[in-house]
C-alpha positions as CSV (number, residue, x, y, z in Angstrom):
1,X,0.0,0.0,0.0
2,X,1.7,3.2,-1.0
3,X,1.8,5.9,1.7
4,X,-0.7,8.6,1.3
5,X,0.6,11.2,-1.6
6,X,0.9,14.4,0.2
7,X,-0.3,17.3,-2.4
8,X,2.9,19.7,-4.3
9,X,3.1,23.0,-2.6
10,X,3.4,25.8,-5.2
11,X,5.8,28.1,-3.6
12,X,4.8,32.0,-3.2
13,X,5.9,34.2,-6.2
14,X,8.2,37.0,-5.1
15,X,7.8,40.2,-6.7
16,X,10.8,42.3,-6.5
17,X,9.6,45.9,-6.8
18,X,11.4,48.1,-9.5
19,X,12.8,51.5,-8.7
20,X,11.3,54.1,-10.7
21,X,13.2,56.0,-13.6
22,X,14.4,59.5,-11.9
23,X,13.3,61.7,-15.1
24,X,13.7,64.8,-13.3
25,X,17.2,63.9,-12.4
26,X,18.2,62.6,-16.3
27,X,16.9,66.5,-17.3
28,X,18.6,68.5,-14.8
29,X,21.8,66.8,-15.7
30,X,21.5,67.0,-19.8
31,X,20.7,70.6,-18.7
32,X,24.4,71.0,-17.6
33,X,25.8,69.2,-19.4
34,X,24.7,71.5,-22.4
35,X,25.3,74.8,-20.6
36,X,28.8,73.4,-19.7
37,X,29.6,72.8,-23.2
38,X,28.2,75.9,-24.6
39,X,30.2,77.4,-22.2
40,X,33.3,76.3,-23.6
41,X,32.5,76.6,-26.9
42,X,31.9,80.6,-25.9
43,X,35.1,80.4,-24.3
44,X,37.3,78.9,-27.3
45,X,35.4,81.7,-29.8
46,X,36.7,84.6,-27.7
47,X,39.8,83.1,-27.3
48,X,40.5,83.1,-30.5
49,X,39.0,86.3,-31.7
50,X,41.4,88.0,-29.0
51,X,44.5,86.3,-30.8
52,X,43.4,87.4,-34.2
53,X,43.3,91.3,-32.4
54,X,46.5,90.7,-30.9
55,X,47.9,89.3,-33.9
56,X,46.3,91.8,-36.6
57,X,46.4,95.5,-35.2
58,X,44.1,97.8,-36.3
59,X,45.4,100.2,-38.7
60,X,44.4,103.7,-38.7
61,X,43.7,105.5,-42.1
62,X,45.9,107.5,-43.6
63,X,44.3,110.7,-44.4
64,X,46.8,112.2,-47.8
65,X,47.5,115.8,-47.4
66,X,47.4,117.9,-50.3
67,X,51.3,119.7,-51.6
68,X,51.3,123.1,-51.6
69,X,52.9,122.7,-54.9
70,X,49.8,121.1,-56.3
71,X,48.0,123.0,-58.6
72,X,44.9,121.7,-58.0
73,X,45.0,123.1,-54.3
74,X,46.5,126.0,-53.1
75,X,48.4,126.8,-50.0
76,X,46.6,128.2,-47.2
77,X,47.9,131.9,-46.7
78,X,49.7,132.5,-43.0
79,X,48.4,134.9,-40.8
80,X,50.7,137.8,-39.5
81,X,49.9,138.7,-36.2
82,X,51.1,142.6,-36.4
83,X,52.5,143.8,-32.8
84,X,53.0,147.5,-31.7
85,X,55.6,148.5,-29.4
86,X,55.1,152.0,-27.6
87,X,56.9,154.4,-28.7
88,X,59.7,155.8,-27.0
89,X,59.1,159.9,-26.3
90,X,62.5,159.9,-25.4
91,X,63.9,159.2,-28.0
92,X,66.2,161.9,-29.8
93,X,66.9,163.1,-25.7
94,X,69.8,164.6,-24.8
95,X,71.5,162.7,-22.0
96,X,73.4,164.3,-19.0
97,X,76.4,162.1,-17.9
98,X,78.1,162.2,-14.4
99,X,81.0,160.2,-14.3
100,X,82.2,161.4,-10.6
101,X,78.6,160.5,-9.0
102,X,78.5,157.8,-11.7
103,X,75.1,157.9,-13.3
104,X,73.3,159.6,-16.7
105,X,69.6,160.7,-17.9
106,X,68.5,161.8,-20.6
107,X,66.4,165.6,-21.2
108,X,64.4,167.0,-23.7
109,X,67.1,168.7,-26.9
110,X,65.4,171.5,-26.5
111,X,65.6,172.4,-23.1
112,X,68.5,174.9,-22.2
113,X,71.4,173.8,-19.5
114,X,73.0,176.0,-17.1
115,X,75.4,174.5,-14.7
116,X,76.8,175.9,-11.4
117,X,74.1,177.8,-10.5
118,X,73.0,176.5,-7.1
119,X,75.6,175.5,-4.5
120,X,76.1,171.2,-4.7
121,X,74.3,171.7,-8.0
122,X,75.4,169.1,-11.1
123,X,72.9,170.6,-13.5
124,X,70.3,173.0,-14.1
125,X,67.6,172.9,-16.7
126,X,65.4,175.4,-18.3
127,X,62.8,175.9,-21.0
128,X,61.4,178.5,-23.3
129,X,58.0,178.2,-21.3
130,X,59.1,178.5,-17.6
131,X,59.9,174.8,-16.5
132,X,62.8,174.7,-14.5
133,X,64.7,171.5,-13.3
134,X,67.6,170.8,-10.6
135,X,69.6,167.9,-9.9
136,X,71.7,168.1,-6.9
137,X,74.3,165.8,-5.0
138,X,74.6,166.1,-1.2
139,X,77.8,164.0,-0.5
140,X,77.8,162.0,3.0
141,X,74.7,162.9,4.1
142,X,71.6,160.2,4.1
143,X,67.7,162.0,3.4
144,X,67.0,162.3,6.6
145,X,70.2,163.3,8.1
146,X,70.3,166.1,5.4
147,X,66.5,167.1,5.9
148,X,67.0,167.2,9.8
149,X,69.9,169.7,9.6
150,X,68.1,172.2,6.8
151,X,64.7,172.1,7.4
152,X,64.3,172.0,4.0
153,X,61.2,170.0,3.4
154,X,59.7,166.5,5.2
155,X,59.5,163.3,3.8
156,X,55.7,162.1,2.4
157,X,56.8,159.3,0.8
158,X,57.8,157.2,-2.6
159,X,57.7,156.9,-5.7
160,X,59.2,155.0,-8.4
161,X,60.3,155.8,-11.9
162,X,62.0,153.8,-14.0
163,X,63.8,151.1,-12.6
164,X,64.3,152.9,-9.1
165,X,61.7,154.2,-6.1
166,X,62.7,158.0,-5.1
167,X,62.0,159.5,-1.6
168,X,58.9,161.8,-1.8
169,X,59.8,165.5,0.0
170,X,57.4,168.3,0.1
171,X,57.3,171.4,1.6
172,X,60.6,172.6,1.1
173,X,61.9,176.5,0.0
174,X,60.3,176.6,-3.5
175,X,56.6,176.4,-2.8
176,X,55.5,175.0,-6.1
177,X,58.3,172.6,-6.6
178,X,58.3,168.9,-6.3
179,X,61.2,166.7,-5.1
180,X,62.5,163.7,-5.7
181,X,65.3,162.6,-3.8
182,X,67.3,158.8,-4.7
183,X,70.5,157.5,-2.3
184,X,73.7,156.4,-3.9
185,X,74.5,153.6,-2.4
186,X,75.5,154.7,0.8
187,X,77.6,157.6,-0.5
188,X,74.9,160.9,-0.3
189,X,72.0,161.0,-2.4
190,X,71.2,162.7,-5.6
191,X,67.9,165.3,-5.3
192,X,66.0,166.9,-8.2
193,X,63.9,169.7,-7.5
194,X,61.0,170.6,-10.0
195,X,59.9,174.2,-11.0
196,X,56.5,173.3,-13.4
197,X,55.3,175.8,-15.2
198,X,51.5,176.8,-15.2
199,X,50.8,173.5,-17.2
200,X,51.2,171.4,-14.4
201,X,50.0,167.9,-15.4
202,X,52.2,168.2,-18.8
203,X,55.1,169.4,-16.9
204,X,55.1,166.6,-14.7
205,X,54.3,164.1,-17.2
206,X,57.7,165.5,-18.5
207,X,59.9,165.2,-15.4
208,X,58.4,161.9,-14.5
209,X,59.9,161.0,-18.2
210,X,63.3,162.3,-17.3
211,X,63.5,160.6,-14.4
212,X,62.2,157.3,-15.5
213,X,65.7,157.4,-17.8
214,X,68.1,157.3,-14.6
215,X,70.0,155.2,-14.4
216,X,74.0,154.0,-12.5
217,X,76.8,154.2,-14.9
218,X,78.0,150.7,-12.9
């Protein structure tokens, strides 16, 4: 008697789940992956547009002038820029030399010279309509010194003509005269008294003129 069959059992089926495709994954990286290489492709393209610059300069045009020779074309005239130099009213002066004090200036020709005339006096000029002009030398006195021991006047101040600034001195002996008093150096001073005549502002232009000429011999 054979032993009671016992029924096949039909083992389980396993089911082995599947992991899911990651789409979202698979597009973010074929989205670098094509920015990277554009990238590089941008990068290799300026590269070598730079090294076509470096290598080929840009040349500037040359703009052809025109020869003045041309006939064509003719020279553009130059402008002359004219320029006037004052002119010198003393010119044609006479000029007064002292080579003891050591200095010169120069007069108008048509003034009249007298020498002598006032004690310390070098020279004495006249003209035909009154004017009358001293230069004096006071020897080893300074301005002051000489002004304190006179009386002859008060210092007001200076003034310059020329290349030098005179001492100012009003109110000396000759009411209507104006003096002008300049130091030489340490050695006395050199004064010039001024007579004008009624035309007062002309007379003085004048003086101021002769005075402006001064000048030391060294």
């Amino acid at each position: 008697m054979n032993p009671t069959q016992q029924p096949t059992q039909t083992l389980p089926e396993i089911i082995i789940p599947q992991p899911k495709p990651n789409y979202l994954k698979t597009i973010i990286f074929s989205v670098l992956m094509i920015i990277t290489v554009g990238l590089i492709a941008y990068l290799i393209f300026q590269n070598q547009k730079l090294q076509k610059q470096v290598l080929s300069p840009p040349v500037s045009p040359t703009i052809q002038v025109p020869s003045p020779t041309s006939q064509s074309v003719s020279p553009t005239p130059k402008t002359v820029t004219s320029i006037s130099f004052p002119t010198d009213e003393t010119a044609g002066w006479k000029t007064y030399t002292n080579t003891e004090v050591g200095f010169s200036f120069k007069y108008p020709s048509e003034w009249k010279t007298q020498t002598g005339i006032l004690n310390s006096g070098l020279i004495s000029l006249e003209t035909d309509r009154g004017d009358r002009f001293f230069a004096m030398y006071h020897q080893s006195y300074s301005i002051s010194e000489w002004l304190e021991e006179t009386q002859a006047g008060k210092i007001t101040g200076k003034k310059t003509f020329g290349k030098y600034t005179y001492t100012v001195i009003e109110g000396g002996l000759m009411l209507k005269s104006l003096e002008y008093a300049l130091d030489i150096k340490g050695n006395g001073f050199v004064r010039f008294v001024i007579e004008p005549d009624s035309n007062t502002l002309e007379s003085e232009k004048t003086f101021d003129q002769i005075l402006s000429t001064f000048h030391f011999l060294n």
